[in-house]
BAFI-3210 file (N, C-alpha, C; in Angstrom, 3 decimals, decimal comma, padded with zeros to 6 digits):
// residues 158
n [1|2|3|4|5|6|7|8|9|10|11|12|13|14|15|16|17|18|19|20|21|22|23|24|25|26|27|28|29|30|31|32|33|34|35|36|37|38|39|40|41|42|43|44|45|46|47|48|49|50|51|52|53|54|55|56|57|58|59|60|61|62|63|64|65|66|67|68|69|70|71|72|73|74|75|76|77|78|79|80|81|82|83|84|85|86|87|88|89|90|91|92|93|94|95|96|97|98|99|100|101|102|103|104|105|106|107|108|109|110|111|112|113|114|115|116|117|118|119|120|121|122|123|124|125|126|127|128|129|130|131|132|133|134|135|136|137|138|139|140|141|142|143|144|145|146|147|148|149|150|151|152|153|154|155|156|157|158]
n.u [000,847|000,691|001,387|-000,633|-000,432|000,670|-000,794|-002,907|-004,540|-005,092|-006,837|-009,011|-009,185|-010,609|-013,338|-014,199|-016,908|-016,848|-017,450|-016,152|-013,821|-012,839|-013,051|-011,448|-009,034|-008,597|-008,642|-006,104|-003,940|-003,921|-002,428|000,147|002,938|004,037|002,586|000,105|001,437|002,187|-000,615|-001,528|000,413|-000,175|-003,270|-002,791|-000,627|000,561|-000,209|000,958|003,681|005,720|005,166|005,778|008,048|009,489|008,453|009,775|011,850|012,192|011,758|014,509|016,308|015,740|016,156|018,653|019,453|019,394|021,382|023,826|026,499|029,134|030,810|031,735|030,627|028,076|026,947|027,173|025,551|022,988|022,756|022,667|020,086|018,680|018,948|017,717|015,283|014,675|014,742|012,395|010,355|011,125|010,768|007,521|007,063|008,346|009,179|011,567|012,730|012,144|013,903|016,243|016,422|015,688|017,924|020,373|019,457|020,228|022,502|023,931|023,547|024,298|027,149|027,206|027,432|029,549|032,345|033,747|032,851|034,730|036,670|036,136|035,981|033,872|031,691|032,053|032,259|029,468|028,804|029,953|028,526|025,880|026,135|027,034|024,168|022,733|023,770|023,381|020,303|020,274|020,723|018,694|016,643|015,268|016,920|017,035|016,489|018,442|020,547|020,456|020,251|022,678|024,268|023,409|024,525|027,561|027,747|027,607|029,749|031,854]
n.v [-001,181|002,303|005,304|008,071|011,300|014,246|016,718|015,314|013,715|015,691|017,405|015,273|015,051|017,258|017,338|015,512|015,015|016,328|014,119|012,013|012,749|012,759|010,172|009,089|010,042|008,848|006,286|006,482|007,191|004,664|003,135|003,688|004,299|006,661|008,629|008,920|010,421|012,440|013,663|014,221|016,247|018,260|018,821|019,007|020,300|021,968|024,710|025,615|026,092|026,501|024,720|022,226|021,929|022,329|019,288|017,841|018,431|017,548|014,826|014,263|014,776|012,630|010,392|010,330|009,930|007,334|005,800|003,585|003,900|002,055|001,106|002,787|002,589|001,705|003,968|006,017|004,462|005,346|007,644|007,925|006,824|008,684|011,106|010,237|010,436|012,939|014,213|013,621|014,729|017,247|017,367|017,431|019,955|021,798|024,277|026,591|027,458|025,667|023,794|024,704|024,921|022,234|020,767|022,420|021,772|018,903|018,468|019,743|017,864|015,289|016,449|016,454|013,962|010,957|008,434|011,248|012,896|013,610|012,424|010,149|009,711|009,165|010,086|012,904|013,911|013,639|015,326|017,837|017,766|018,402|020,796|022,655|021,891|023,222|026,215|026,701|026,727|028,945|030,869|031,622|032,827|035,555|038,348|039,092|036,705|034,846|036,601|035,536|032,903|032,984|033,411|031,069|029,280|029,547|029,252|026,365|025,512|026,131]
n.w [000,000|-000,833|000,602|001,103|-000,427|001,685|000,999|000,120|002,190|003,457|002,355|001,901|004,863|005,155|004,094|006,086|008,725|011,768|014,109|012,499|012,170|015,077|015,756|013,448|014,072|017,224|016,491|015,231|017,443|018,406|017,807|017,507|020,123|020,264|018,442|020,594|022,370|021,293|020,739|023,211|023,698|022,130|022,912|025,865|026,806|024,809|025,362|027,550|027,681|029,322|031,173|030,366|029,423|031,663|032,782|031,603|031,688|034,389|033,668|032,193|033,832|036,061|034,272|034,119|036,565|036,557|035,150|034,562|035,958|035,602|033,697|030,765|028,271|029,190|030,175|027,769|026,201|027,486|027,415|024,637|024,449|026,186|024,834|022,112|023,085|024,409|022,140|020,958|022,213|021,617|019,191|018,972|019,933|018,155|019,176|018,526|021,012|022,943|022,164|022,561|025,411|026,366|024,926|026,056|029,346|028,717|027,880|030,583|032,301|031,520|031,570|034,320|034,942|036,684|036,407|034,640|031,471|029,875|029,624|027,468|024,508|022,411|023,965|024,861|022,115|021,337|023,073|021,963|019,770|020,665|021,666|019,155|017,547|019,297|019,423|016,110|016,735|018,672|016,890|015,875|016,606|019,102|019,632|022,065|023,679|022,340|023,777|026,321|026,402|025,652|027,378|029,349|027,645|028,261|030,721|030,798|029,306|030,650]
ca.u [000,000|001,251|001,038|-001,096|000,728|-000,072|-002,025|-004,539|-004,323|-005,322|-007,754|-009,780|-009,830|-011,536|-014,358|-015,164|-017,607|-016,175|-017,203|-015,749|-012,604|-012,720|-013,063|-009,838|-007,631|-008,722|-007,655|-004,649|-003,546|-004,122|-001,276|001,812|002,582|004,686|000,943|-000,707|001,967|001,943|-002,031|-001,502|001,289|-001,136|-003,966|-003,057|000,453|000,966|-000,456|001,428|005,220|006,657|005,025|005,777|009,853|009,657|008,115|010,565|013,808|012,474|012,142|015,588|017,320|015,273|016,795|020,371|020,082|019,676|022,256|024,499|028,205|030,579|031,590|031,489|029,683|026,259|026,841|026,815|023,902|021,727|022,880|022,553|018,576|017,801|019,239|016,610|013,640|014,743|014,847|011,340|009,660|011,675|010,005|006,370|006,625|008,565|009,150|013,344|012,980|011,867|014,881|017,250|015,968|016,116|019,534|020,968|019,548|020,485|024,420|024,460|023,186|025,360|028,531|027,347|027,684|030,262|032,930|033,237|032,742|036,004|037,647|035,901|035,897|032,280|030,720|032,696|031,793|028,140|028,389|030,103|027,446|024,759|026,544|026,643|022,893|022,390|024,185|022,553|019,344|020,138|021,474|017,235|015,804|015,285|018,075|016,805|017,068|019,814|021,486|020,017|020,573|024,494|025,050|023,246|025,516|028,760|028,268|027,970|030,837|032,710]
ca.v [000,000|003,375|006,344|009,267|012,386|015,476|017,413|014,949|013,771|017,192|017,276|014,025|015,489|018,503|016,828|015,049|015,317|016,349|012,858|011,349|013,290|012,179|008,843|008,807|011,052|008,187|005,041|007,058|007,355|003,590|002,320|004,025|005,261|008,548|009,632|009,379|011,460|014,176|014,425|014,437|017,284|019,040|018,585|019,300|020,823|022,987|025,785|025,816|025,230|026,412|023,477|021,188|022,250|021,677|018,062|017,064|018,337|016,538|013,479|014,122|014,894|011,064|008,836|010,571|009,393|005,865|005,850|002,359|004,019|001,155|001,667|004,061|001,814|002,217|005,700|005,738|003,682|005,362|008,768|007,831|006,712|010,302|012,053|010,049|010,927|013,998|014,709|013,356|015,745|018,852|017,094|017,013|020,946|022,312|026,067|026,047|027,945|024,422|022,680|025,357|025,054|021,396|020,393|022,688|021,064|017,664|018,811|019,927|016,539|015,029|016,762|015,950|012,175|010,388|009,188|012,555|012,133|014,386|010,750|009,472|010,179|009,121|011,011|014,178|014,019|013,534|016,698|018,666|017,585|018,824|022,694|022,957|022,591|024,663|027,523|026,768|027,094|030,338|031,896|031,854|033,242|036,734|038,352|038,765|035,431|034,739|036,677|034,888|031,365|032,221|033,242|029,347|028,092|029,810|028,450|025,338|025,084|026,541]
ca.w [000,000|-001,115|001,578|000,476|000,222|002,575|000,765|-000,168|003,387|004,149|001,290|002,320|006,032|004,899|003,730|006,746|009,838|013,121|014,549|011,697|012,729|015,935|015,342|013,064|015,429|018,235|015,951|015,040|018,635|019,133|016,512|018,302|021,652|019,629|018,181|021,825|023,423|020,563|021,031|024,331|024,408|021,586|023,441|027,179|027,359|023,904|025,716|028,841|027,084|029,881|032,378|029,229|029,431|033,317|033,391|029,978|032,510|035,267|033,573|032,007|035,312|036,723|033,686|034,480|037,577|036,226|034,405|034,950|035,790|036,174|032,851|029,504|027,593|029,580|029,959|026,109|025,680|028,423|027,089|023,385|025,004|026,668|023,966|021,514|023,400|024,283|020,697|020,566|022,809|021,091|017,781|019,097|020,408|016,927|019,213|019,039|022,645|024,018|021,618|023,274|026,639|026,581|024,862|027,822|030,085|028,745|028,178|031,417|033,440|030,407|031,844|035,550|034,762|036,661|036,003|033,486|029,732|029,063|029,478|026,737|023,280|021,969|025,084|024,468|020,538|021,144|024,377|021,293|018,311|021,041|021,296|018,007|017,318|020,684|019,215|015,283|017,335|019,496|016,146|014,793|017,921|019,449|020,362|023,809|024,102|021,904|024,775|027,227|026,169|025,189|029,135|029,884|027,205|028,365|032,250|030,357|028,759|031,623]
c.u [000,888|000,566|000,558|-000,375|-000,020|-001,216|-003,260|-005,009|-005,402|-006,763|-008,969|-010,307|-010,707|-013,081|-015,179|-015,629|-016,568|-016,002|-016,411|-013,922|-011,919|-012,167|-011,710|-008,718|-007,458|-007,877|-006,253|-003,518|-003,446|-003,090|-000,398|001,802|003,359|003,516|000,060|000,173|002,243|000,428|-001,873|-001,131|000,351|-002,642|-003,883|-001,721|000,964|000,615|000,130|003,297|006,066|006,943|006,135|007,847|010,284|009,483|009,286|012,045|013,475|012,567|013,319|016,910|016,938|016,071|017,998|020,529|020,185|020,501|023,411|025,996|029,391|031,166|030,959|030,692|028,128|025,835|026,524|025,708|023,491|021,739|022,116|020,470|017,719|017,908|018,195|015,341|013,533|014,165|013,470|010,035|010,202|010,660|008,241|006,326|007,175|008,614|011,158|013,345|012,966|013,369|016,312|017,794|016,611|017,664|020,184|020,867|020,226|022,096|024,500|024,143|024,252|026,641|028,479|027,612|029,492|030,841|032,868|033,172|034,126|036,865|037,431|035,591|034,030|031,494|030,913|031,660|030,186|027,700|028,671|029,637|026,370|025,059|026,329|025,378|022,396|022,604|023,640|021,523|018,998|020,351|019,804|016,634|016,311|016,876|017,851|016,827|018,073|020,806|021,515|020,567|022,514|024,869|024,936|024,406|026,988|028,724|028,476|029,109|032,375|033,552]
c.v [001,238|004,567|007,778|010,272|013,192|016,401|016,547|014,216|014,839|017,865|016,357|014,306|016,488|018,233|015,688|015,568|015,162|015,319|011,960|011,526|012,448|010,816|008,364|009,314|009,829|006,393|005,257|006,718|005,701|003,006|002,401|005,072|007,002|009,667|009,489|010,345|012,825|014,281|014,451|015,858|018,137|019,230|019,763|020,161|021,765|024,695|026,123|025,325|025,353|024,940|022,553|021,077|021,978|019,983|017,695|017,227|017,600|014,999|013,200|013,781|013,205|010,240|009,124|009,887|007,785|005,270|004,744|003,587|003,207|001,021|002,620|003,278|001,832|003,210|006,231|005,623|004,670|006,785|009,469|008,175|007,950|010,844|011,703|010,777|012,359|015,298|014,648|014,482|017,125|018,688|017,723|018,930|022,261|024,033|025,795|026,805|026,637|023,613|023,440|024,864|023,151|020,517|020,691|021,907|019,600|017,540|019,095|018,830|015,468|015,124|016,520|014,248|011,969|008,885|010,574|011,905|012,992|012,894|009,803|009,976|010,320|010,363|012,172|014,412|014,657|014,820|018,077|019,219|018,378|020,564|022,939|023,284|023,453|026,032|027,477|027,507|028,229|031,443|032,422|032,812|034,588|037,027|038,920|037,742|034,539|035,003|035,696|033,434|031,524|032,643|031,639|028,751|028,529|029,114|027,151|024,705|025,507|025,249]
c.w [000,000|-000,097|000,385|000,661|001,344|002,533|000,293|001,001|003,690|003,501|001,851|003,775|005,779|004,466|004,720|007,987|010,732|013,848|013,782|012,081|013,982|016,291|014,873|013,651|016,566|017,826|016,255|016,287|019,143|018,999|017,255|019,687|021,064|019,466|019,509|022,471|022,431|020,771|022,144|024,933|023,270|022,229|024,569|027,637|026,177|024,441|026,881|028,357|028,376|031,357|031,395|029,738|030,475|033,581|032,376|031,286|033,627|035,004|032,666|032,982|036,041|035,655|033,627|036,140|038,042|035,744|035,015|034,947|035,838|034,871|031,297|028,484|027,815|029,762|028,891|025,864|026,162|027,568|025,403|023,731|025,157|025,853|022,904|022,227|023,886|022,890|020,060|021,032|022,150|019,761|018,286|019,570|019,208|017,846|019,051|020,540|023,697|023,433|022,512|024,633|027,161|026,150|025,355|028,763|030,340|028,529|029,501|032,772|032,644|031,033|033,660|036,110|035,532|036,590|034,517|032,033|029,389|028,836|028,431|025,343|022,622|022,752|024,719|023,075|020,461|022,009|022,736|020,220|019,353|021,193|020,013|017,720|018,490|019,606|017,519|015,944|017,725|018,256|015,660|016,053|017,924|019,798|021,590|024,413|023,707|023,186|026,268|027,198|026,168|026,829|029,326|029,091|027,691|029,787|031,649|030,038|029,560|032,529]
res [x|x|x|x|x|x|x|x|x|x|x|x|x|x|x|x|x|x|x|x|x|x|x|x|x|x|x|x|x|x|x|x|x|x|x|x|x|x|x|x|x|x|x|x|x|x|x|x|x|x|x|x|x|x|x|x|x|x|x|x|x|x|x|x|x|x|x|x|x|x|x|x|x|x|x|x|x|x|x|x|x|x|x|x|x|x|x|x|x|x|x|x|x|x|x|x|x|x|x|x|x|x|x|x|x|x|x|x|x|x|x|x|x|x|x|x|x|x|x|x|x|x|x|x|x|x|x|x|x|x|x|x|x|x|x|x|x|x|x|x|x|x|x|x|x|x|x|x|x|x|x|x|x|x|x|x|x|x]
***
């Protein structure tokens, strides 16, 4: 089976009843847990970004503190892990203030990991691929918060 494109997608919704809507928004949501937690964060938390940015760092700061240390290898993994879903929640809220907000946060629980990641090459790499799009990111934004964010990123990198 061949996937419809977008616009006729978009086309085909337009033409139906609100229950009808419903109905397919509710399947939708059944298939994958990714499409219940974007209607969810569209739903109940797109309007409140800043709660949204609070519960995302606390449950960043909880799976750092799961984090297997006895060696660099699970540090890796677990890191590689947060950094996916991290990436998933920045996806599902598309503002870059939340992609800012949170790749800080997650470099800087990142660099609280012990032992440190300066000892390890991969770790490092992956702390130095996440500045980068930080500072991409801060370059689109206000520059009131441009300024703002490059103080967070300079303690960072301190």
């Amino acid at each position: 089976m061949k996937a419809a494109t977008v616009k006729q997608i978009k086309d085909e919704l337009s033409n139906l009843s609100s229950s009808e809507l419903v109905e397919l928004v509710l399947r939708l949501s059944k298939f994958k847990k990714e499409n219940k937690e974007l209607l969810t964060y569209l739903l109940y938390e797109a309007s409140n970004e800043d709660g949204y940015i609070a519960s995302v760092k606390t449950e960043i700061e909880e799976q750092f503190k799961s984090v297997n240390t006895t060696n660099y290898y699970f540090i890796k993994k677990t890191a590689r892990k947060i950094l996916r879903i991290t990436k998933t929640y920045i996806r599902y809220s598309k503002k870059k203030e939340t992609e800012v907000a949170l790749l800080i946060h997650f470099c800087l629980e990142l660099k609280k990991v012990q032992p440190s990641i300066k000892h390890h090459v991969t770790l490092q790499n992956l702390f130095n691929r996440q500045i980068n799009l930080i500072e991409k990111a801060i370059a689109t934004l206000h520059e009131d918060l441009q300024y703002d964010y490059n103080l967070e990123l300079e303690k960072l990198l301190k």
